[in-house]
VOSE-446235 format. One record per residue (C-alpha): residue in one letter; x, y, z. Coordinates in steps of 0.02 Angstrom, whole numbers, padded with zeros to 5 digits, always signed. Each point is the difference from the previous one (the first is absolute). Layout:
residues N
AXYZ ...
This chain:
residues 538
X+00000+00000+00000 X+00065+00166-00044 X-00089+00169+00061 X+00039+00148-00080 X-00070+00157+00101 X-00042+00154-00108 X-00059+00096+00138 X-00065+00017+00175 X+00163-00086+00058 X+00085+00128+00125 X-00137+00122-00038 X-00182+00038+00028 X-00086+00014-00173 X+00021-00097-00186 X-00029-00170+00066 X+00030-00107-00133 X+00110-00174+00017 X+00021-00124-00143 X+00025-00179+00044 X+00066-00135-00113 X-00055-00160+00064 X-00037-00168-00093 X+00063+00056-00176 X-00120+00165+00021 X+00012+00184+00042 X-00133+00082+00116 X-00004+00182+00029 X-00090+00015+00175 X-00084+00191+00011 X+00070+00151-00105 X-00035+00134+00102 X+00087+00211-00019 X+00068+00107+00136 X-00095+00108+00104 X+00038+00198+00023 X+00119+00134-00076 X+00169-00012-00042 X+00010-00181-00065 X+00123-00033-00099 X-00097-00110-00092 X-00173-00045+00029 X-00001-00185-00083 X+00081-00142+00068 X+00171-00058-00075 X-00093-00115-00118 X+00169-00133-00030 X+00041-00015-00180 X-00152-00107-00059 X+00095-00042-00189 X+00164-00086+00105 X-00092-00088+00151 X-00159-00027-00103 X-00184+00076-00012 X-00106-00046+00163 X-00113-00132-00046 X-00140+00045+00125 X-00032+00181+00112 X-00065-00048+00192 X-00073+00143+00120 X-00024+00008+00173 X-00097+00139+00023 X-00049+00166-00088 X+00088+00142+00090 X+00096+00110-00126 X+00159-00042+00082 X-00015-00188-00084 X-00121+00016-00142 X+00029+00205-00069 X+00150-00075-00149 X-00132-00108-00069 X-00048+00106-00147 X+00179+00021-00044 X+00053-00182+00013 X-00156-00049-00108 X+00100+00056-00135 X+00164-00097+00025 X-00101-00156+00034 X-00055-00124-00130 X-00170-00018-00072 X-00044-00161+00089 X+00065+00040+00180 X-00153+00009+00129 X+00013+00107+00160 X-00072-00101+00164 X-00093+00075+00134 X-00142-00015+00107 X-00179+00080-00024 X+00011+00151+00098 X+00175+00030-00054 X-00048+00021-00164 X-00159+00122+00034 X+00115+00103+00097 X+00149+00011-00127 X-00122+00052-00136 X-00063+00149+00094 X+00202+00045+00056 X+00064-00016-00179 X-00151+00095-00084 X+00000+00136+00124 X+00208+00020-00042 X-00029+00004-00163 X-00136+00134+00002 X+00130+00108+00098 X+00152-00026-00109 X-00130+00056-00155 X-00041+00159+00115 X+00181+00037+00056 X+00138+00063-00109 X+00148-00040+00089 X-00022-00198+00030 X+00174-00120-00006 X+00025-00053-00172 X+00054-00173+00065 X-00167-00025+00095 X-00126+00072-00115 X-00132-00096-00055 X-00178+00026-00094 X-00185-00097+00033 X+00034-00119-00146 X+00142-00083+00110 X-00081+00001+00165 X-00143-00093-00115 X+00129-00118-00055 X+00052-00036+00173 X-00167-00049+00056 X-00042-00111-00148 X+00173-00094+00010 X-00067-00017+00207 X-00072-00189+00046 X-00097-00016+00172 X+00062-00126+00106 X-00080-00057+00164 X+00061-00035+00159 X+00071-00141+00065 X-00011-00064-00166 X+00159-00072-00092 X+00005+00069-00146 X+00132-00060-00152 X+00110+00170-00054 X+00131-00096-00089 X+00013-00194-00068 X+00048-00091+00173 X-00022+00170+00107 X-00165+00062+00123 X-00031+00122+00103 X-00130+00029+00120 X-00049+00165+00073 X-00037+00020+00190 X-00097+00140+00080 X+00125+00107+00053 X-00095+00103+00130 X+00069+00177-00067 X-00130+00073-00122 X-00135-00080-00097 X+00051-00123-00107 X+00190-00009+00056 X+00071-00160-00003 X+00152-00091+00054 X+00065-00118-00164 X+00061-00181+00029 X+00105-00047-00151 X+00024-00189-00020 X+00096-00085-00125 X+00055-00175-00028 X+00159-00001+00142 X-00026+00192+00036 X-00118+00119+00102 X-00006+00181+00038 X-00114+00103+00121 X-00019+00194-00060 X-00067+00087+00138 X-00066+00154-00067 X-00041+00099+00132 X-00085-00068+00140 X-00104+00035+00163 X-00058-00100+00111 X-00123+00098+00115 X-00171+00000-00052 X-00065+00174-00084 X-00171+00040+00011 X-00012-00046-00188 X+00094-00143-00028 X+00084-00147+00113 X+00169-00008+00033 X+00142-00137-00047 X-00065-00177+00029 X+00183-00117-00060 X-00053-00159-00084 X+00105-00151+00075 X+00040-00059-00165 X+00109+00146-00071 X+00105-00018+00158 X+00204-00042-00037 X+00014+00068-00174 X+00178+00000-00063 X-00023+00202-00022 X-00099+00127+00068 X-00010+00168-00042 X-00093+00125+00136 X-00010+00178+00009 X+00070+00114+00151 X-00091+00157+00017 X-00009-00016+00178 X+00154-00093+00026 X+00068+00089+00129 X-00134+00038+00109 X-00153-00039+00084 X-00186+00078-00002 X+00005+00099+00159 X-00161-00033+00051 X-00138-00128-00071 X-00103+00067-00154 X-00197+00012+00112 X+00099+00112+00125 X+00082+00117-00146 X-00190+00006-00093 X-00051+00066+00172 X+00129+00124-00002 X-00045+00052-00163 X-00171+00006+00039 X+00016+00115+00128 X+00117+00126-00048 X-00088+00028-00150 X-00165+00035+00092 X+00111+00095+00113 X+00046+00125-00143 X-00164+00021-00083 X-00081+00042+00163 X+00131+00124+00051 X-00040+00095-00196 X+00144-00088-00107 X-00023-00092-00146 X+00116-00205-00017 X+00069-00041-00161 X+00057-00186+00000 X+00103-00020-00160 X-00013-00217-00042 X+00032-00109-00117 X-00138-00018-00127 X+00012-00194+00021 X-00004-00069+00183 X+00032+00143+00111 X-00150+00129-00052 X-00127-00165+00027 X+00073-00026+00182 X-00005+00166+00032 X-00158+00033-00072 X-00080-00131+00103 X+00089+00031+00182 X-00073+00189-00005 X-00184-00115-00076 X-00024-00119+00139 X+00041+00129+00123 X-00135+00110-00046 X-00139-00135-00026 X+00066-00070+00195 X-00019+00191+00082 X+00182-00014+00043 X+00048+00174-00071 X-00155+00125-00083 X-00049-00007-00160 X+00073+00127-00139 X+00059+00035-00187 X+00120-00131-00065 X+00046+00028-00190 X+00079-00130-00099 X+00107+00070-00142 X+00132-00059-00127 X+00015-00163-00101 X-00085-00090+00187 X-00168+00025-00082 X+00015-00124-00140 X+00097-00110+00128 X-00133-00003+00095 X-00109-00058-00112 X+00081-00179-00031 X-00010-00056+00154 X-00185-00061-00006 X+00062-00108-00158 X+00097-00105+00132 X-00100-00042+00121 X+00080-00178+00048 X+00165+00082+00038 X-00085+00132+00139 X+00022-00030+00142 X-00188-00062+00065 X-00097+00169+00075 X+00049+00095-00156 X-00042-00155-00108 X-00184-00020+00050 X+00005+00194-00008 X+00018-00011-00182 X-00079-00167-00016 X-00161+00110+00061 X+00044+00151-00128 X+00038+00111+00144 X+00128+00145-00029 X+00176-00068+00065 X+00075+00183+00008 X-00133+00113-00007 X-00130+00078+00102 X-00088+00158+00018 X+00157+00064+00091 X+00130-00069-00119 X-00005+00056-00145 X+00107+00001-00178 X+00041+00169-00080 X-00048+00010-00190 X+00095+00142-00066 X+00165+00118+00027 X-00144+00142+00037 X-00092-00109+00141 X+00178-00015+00070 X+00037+00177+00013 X-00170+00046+00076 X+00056-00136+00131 X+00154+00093+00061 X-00105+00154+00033 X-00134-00097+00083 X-00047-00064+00161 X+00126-00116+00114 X+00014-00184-00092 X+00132-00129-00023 X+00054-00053-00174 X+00068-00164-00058 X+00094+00027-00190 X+00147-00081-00089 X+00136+00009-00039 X+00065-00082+00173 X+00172+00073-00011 X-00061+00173-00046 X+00082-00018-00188 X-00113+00095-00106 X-00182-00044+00018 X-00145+00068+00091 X+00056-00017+00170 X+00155+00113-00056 X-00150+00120-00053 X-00060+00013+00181 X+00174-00008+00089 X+00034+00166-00069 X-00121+00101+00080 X-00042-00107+00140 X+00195+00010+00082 X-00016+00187-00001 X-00112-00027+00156 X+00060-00037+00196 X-00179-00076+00018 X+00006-00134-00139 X+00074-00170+00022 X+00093-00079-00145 X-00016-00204+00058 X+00143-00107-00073 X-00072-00173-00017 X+00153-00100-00106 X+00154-00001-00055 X+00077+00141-00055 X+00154-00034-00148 X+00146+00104-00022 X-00001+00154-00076 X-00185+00015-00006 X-00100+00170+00066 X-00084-00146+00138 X+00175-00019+00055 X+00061+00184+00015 X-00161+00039+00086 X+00046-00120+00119 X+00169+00040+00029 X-00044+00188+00026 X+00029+00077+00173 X-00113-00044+00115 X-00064+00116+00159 X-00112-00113+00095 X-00117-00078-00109 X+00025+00124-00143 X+00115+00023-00136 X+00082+00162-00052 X+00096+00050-00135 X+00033+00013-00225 X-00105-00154-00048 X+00077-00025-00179 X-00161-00080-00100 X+00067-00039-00171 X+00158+00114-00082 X-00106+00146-00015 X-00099+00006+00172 X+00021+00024+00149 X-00084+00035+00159 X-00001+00073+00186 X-00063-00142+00105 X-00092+00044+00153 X-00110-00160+00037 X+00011-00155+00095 X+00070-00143-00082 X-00013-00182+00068 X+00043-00186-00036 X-00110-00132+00029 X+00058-00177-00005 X-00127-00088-00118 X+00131-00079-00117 X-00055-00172-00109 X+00182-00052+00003 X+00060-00130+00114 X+00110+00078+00117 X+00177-00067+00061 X-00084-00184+00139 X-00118-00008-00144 X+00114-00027-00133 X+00121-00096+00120 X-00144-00104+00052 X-00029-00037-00165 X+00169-00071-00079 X+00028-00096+00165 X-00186-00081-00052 X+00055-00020-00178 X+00159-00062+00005 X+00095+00051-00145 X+00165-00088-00064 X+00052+00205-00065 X-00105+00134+00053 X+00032+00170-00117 X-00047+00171+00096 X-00068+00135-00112 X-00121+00158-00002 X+00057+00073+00150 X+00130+00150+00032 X+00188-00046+00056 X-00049+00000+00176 X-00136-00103-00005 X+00072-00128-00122 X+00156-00013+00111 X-00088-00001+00170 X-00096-00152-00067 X+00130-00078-00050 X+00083+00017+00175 X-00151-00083+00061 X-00045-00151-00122 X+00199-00043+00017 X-00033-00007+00187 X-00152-00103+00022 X+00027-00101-00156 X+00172-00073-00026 X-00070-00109-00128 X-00044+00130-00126 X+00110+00066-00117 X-00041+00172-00004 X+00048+00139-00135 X-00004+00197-00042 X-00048-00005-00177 X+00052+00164-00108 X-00086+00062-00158 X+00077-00078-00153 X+00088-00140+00060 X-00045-00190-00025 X-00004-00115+00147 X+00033-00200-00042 X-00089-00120+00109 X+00045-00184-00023 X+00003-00164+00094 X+00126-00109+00067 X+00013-00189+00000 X+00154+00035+00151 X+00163-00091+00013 X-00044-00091+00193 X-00043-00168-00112 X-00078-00062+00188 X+00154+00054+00102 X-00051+00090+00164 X+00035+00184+00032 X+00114+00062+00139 X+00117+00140+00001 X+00156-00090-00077 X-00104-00009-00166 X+00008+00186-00054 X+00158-00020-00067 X-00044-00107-00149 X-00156+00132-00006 X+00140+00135-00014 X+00111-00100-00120 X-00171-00034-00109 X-00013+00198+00003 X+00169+00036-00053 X-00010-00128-00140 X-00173+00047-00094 X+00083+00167+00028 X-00172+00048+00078 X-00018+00182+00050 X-00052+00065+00162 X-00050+00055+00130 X-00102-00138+00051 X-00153-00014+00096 X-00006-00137+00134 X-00109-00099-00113 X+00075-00016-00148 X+00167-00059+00089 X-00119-00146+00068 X-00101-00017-00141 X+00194-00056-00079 X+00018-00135+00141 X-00177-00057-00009 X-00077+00042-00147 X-00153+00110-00017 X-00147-00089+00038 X+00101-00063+00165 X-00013+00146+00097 X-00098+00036+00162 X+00003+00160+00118 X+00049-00121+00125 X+00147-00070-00122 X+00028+00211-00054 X+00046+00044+00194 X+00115-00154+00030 X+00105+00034-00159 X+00005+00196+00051 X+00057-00071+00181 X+00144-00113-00090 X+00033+00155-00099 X+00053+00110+00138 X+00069-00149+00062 X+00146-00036-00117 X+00052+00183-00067 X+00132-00075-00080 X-00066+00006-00187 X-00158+00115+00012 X+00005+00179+00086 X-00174+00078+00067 X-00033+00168-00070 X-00191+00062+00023 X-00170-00103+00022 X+00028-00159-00043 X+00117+00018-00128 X+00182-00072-00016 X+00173+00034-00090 X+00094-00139-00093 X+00182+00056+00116 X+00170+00008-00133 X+00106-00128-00006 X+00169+00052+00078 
């Protein structure tokens, strides 16, 4: 097996990773990067004409960050290769890529490398073949993959890859907490022990502070808090996921008498969003289910309410106190931008931060700004021509669908991977994971991937031929090293996947050979993790 990772590596943004496995190429998501001052936005496609054209596209969910290169790798792809998703993934994508592509038509300045018209996004979705879930489904002669519920938006999945001696786990990105609209992660016992997994670290380096109910409170009741004192709450969330939650936290409060009723608008690309959801009922979780199983309103009531024009918007920011939900999430453009810039002007509003914020985007430099109390003061630079005196409050709230740093450890010491390949998280989170999967799992062989490299995963027959394993055996392990010439540093595991051969190994078996290890230092020095240097002769 060979993956080749185009992008998302050592970065948030572009995911895209192309696997060769059983005589055929798979290109798992093919996503763009998110916010200004990209140096590219598409993934490091690898060159398709010397490693060959992938033979089938897989998805794991629709969030731009995985599916926004579509359009532009339609047209490098042949005419026969079919892109795999689930249901809801593909409902979701079409409304993402259409509402791009009307924006790029608008906007004069676009990236010449990204730019894209509705006759590809059409292509895209008619190249698109629903899959369900838990359902093996043939990609490639000899290869299936099944998609599990992933837990992180509608329609996310996690993708087991199985070929004839091979198997693969792409995480996506995960959550396992229940949302109010969907269930979390539920692992399936048979894609346990894959020989590779790849899983996503957004939240690799820390934990949720405090549990998702108590943070909706929180929410709740500051932004009652604000409108009763005069101010107006703008929470800027991602059309997909987020703006639902949200939208549904500030609902149920009102209907239960926990906080007074008053104006919620829903703006931004949310709206159409919103209106999928009823198409997939069996994936709710079950209140809102039989809610739309009835034909009741899943978002809306007399007090929530979307906004149907620019016009409607700006008679809203003279009006009365309300709270408004809009995309974009990360305040890039969008309507929620719209709103930030005359709502921050104001010591009474509140500004309420409900995900993650990337680099370089105005969500992150509003965040970052001063802070005096719970407001924020100073230059808020909006885009490269505005800028802004903040005055308001701005706050975080901890409703994230990402795993965070137990959760994902939790879940590789479930799964069991022979190599387990970090990606989609910053350098701190990456590396803190890493810290921590070496710790509590000797047995897996873990890795930093980086953007435009190719990783080689094979197995091992080993050279024991029965013999039992004690410490005076890592010299022939050493001499075996120095004469395939093999290069390291080596991980723990594949110095005992030499002795015993791949399929041989146990975490049990992992720990003794790391004891033996440290044991004889003779032949192997310790550097970081689990990982070991072949010592020079002489």
């Amino acid at each position: 097996m060979n993956l080749h990772f185009s992008g998302g590596a050592n970065e948030v943004g572009a995911s895209s990773t192309l696997i060769e496995i059983e005589e055929s190429r798979i290109l798992v998501d093919a996503g763009i990067r998110m916010g200004p001052g990209q140096v590219s936005p598409l993934p490091d496609f690898p060159d398709f004409a010397k490693i060959g054209m992938p033979d089938a596209v897989l998805l794991t969910h629709a969030h731009t960050d995985h599916t926004g290169a579509l359009p532009v790798l339609h047209n490098m792809l042949s005419a026969d290769v079919k892109i795999y998703c689930t249901p809801a993934t593909k409902a979701i994508t079409k409304v993402l890529l259409e509402d791009s592509a009307r924006r790029m038509a608008r906007e004069e300045e676009n990236d010449e490398a990204l730019r894209y018209i509705p006759a590809d996004v059409a292509a895209v979705l008619n190249r698109m073949e629903i899959v369900g879930w838990l359902e093996p489904r043939e990609v490639c002669p000899g290869v299936t993959a099944t998609w599990i519920p992933a837990g992180h938006i509608l329609g996310a999945a996690m993708i087991h890859i199985q070929g004839k001696h091979e198997s693969i786990l792409m995480t996506g990105d995960v959550s396992v907490t229940n949302q109010l609209t969907i269930r979390g992660l539920a692992l399936p016992s048979w894609c346990k022990k894959p020989d590779v997994m790849v899983m996503e670290s957004t939240y690799g380096n820390r934990q949720h502070e405090v549990p998702r109910k108590q943070e909706a409170k929180r929410l709740v009741a500051d932004v009652a808090e604000v409108i009763a004192a005069g101010g107006k709450v703008l929470i800027p969330a991602f059309a997909v996921g987020r703006s639902q939650e949200v939208i549904l936290i500030l609902k149920r409060a009102m209907e239960r008498k926990e906080i007074p009723e008053f104006p919620v608008y829903v703006d931004g690309m949310v709206r159409k969003v919103n209106g999928l959801y009823a198409d997939f009922v069996d994936e709710l979780q079950p209140s809102l289910r039989r809610k739309a199983e009835r034909g009741e309103r899943l978002f809306y009531s007399d007090s929530i309410k979307k906004v149907a024009s620019r016009g409607e918007s700006d008679s809203i920011l003279k009006g009365p106190p309300c709270c408004i939900v809009a995309s974009s999430g990360m305040l890039v453009g969008g309507m929620s931008s719209h709103y930030a810039k005359q709502l921050v002007r104001d010591p009474k509003n509140l500004i309420a931060i409900t995900g993650y914020q990337g680099e370089g985007t105005p969500g992150r430099a509003l965040e970052n700004l001063q802070k005096v109390g719970e407001h924020a003061e100073g230059e808020w630079q909006l885009d490269a021509e505005t800028s802004v005196c903040v005055k308001c409050r701005v706050k975080r709230y901890s409703l994230s669908a990402h795993a965070d740093s137990h959760e994902l450890l939790a879940l590789v010491e479930e799964v069991q991977p022979r190599k387990l390949f970090v990606v989609h998280g910053n350098a701190e989170a990456r590396g803190e994971l890493f810290k921590s999967v070496c710790k509590a799992c000797p047995a897996v062989d873990v890795k930093l991937p980086e953007n435009g490299r190719a990783y080689l995963v094979k197995k091992r027959i080993g050279i024991s031929k029965g013999r039992r394993f004690s410490n005076d055996r890592i010299s022939e392990i050493a001499a075996f090293v120095r004469k395939r010439q093999l290069k390291g540093p080596f991980h723990v595991r594949e110095l005992a996947e030499i002795w015993f051969g791949t399929e041989a190994i146990t975490p049990v078996g992992a720990a003794f050979f790391k004891w033996c290890l440290s044991l004889e230092g003779q032949f192997f020095a310790r550097g970081t993790g689990n990982v070991f240097h072949l010592r020079q002769i002489g």
